[in-house]
Each structure stands twice: as structure tokens, then as C-alpha cells.
Wavefront OBJ file of the C-alpha trace (Angstrom):
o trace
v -5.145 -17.323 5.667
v -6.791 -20.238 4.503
v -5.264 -20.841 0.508
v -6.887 -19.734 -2.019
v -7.858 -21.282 -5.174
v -5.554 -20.555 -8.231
v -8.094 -18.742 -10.140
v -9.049 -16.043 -7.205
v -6.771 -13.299 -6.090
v -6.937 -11.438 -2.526
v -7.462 -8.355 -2.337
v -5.545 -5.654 -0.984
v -6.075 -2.158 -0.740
v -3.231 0.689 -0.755
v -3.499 3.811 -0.369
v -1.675 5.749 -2.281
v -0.278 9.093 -0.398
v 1.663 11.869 -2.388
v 4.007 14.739 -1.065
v 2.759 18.288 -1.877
v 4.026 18.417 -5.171
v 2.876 14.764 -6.627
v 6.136 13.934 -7.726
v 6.836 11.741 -4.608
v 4.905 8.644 -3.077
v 5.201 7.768 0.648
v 6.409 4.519 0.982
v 6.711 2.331 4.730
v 10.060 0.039 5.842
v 8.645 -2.998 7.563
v 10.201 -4.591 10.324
v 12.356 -7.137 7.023
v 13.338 -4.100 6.114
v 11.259 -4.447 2.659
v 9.370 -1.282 1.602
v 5.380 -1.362 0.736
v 2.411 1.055 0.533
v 0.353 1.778 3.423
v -2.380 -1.285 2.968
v -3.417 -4.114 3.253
v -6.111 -7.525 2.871
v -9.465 -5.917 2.140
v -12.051 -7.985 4.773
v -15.251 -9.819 3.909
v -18.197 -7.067 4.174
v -15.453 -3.956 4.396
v -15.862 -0.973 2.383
v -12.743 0.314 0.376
v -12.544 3.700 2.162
v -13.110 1.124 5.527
v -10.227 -0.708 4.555
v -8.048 2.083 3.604
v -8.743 3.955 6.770
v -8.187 0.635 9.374
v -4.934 -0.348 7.256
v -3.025 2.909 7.717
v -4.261 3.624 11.525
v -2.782 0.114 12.095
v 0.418 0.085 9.954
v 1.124 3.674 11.444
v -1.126 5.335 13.288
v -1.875 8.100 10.520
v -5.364 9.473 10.892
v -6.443 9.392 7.394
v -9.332 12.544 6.088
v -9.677 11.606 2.658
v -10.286 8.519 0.041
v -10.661 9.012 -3.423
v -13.864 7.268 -5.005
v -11.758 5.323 -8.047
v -8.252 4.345 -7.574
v -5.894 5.561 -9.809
v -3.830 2.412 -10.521
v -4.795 -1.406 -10.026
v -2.850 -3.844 -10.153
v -1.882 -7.863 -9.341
v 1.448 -9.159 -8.041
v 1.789 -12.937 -6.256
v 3.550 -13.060 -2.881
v 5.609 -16.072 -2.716
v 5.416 -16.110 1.413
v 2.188 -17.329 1.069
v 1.562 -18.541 -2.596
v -1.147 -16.281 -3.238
v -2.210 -13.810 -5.786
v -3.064 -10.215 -5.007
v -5.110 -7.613 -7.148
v -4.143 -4.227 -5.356
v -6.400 -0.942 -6.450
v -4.553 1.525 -5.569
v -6.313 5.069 -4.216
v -5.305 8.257 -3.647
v -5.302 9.020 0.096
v -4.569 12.127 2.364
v -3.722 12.077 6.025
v -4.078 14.686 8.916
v -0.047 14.725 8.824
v 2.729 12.635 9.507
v 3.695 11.839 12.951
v 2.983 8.763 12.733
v 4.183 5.631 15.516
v 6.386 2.824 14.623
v 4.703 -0.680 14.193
v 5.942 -4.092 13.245
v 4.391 -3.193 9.665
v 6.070 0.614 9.875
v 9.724 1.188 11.151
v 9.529 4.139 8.899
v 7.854 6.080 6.790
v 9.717 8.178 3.780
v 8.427 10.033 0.191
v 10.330 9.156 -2.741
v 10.383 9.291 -6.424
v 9.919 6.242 -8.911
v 13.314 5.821 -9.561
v 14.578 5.982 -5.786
v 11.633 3.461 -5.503
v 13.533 1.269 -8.038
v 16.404 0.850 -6.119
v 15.106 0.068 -2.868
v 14.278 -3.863 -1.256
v 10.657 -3.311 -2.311
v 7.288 -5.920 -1.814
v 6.376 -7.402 -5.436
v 3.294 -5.037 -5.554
v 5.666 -2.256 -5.436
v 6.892 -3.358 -8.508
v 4.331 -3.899 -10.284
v 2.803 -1.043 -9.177
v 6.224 1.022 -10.523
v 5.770 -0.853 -13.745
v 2.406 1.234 -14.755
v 3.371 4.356 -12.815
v 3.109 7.301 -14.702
v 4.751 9.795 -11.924
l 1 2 3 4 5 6 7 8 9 10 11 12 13 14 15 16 17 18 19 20 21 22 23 24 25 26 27 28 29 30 31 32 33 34 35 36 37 38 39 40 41 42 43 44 45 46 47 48 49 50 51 52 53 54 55 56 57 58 59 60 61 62 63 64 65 66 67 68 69 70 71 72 73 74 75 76 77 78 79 80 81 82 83 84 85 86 87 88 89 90 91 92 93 94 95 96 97 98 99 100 101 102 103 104 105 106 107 108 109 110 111 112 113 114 115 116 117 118 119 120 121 122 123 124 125 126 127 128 129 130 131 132 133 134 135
């Protein structure tokens, strides 16, 4: 990625995928062993559902069925691997189910709460993300 100017941020969309109960958020290990939402860089002409819908299939091979229209939570976090500034919306997304198949960007996939959240090696969006969660 080309750098950005100081005043833009990237965006990147995650979706945002509860257990039955809504108490729990799945969450991925990458291949560092850091945890993140299923997601990623929104591209140029791309829709949000678009985006949501390529980003899991190629993070994990999840067939996603539904997008909500808003996101629930938005918010911006800076990645230090490559100095740049993300805004993340964050939308509510269901998938078919969970069998999903192991990529570089998904070694795993696992539901947990906020506060198990806390305690794991977690992406910066995560945590700012956890800092206006409401769950």
C-alpha cells in the first residue's frame, strides 16, 4: 500500500459475528498469533456488504448470509506495521456456520467475551474496538 497522507485513514471493514446468545464475539488467531475480527481494507468502488462478504470468504472460508445496513460500532486505531491510520465500522454479520478452513489470516477461529478479549495478544483495532464495547 502506497502511504497515505496523515490526514486520511484506510478503511477497513469488520464484521462483527456474535454467538447465539450475544454475549460472545468471534474473534480469528492469525498466523503471529495476534487475534482480529474477520475484515479487512475496504477497495476503491466496493460496497460494504462486498467487502464484508470477500474479507471473511478469504480470511476463512465462512460463507457469509447476512450484513446489517449500519454498523453498530466505528471506530479508528493506527497500525504501526505500516504507519497508517484505520477507521473500522464495524457490522453485524451472520454466517451459514462455522467450519471454516485455516488461512495465513485464520489459524483459528474462537467466541469470547470482552474481558477474555482483554487478555489476549489482540490487533490495536481490537482494542479500541473493546474500549466502546457495550457487550
Amino acid at each position: 500500500m502506497d502511504k497515505m497522507w496523515p490526514c486520511f485513514y484506510r478503511v477497513s471493514t469488520k464484521a462483527l459475528i456474535f454467538d447465539e446468545t450475544k454475549t460472545k464475539f468471534l474473534l480469528m488467531r492469525e498466523d503471529n498469533g495476534s487475534r482480529d475480527f474477520p475484515g479487512g481494507g475496504l477497495e476503491f468502488g466496493e460496497d460494504i456488504t462486498e467487502s464484508i462478504i470477500r474479507e471473511v470468504k478469504e480470511e476463512a472460508w465462512l460463507e457469509v448470509t447476512w450484513v446489517a445496513s449500519a454498523p453498530l460500532y466505528f471506530v479508528v486505531s493506527y497500525n504501526p506495521e505500516h504507519d497508517v491510520r484505520l477507521g473500522h465500522p464495524f457490522y453485524e454479520t451472520k454466517v451459514k456456520d462455522f467450519n471454516f478452513t485455516p488461512s495465513e489470516e485464520c489459524q483459528e477461529i474462537k467466541f469470547v467475551t470482552k474481558e477474555e478479549a482483554e487478555k489476549m495478544n489482540i490487533r490495536p483495532n481490537v482494542v479500541a474496538f473493546l474500549k466502546h464495547c457495550t457487550l
